[in-house]
C-alpha positions in Angstrom: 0.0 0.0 0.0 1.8 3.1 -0.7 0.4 6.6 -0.1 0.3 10.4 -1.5 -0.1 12.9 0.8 -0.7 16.9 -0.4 -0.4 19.7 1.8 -0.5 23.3 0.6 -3.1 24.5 -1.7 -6.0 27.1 -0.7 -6.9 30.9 -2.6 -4.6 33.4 -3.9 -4.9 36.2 -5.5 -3.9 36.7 -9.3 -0.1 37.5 -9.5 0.6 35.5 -6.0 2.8 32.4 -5.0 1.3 29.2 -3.3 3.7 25.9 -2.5 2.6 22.7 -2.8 4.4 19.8 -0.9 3.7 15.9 -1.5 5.2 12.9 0.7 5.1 9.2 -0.1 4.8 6.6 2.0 3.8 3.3 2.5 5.4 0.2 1.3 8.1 1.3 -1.3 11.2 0.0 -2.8 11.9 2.8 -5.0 10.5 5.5 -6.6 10.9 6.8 -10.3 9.1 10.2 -11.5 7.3 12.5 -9.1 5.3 15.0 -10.3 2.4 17.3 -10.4 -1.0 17.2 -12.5 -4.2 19.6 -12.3 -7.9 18.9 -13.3 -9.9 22.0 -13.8 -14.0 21.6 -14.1 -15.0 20.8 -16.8 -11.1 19.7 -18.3 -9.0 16.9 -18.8 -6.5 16.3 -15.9 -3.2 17.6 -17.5 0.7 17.7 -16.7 2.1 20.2 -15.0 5.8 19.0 -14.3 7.8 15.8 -13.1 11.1 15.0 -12.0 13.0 11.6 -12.0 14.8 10.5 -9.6 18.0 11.4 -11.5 16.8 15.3 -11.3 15.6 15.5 -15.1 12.6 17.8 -15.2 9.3 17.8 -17.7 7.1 20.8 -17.3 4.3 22.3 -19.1 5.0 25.2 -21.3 1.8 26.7 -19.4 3.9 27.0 -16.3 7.8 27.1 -17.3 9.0 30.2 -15.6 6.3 30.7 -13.1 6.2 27.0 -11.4 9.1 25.5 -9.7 9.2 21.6 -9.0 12.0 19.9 -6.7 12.5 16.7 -4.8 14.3 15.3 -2.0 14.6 11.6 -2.8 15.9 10.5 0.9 11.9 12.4 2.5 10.3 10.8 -1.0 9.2 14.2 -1.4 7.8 16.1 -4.0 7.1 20.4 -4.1 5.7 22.3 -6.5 6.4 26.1 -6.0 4.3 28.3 -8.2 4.7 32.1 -8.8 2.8 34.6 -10.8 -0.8 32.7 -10.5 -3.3 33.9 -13.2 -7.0 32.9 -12.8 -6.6 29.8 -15.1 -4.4 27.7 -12.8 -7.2 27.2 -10.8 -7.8 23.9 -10.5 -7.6 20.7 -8.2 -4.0 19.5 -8.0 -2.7 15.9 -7.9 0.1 14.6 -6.7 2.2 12.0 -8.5 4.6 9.3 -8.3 6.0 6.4 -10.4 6.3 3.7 -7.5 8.7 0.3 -7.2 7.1 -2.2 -5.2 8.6 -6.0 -4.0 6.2 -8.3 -4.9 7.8 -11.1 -5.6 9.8 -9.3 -8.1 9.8 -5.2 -8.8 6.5 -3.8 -9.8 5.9 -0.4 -11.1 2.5 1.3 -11.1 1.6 4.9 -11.1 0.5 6.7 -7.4 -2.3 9.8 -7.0 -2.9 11.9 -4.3 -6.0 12.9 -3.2 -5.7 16.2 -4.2 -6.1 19.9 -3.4 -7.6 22.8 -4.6 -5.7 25.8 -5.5 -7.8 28.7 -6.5 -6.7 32.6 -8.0 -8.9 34.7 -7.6 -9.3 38.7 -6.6 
């Protein structure tokens, strides 16, 4: 069983910074790509950056400049720090991780979060 835990999250206004932090737990061997996604109403959940393990990053061109992602690999940690909201970043926000398991043999399968909301608004 291997968890995804958010904290962070909650209303800003337009042109502010928020910090999302994510923490795995649970019965992991090892752990991949970590990242973060977002689902807006009414939208398709999309990327918005991930980081492997090796410190190669994949972000959005939505949120290059503005959003910062980083890792600590010994905490199985994930943060996302994002600057310069605008209205359309508001969305819920899922945490993500590509997860090892033993079972017998290494398993992979993709982790979610729960999520949290992050809304910009004036």
């Amino acid at each position: 069983q291997v968890q995804l835990v958010e904290s962070g999250g909650g209303l800003v206004q337009p042109g502010g910074s928020l910090g999302l932090s994510c923490a795995a737990s649970g019965s992991i061997f090892n752990i991949n790509a970590m990242g973060w996604y977002r689902q807006a109403p009414g939208k398709q959940r999309e990327l918005i950056a991930t980081i492997t393990t090796g410190g190669r990053i994949t972000s959005a061109d939505s949120v290059k400049g503005r959003f910062t992602i980083s890792r600590d690999n010994a905490k199985n940690t994930v943060d996302l720090q994002m600057n310069s909201l605008k209205t359309e970043d508001t969305a819920v926000y899922y945490c993500y991780a590509q997860v090892g398991i033993w079972r017998g043999g290494l398993r992979w399968s993709d982790s979610w979060g729960q999520g949290t909301q992050v809304t910009v608004s004036s």
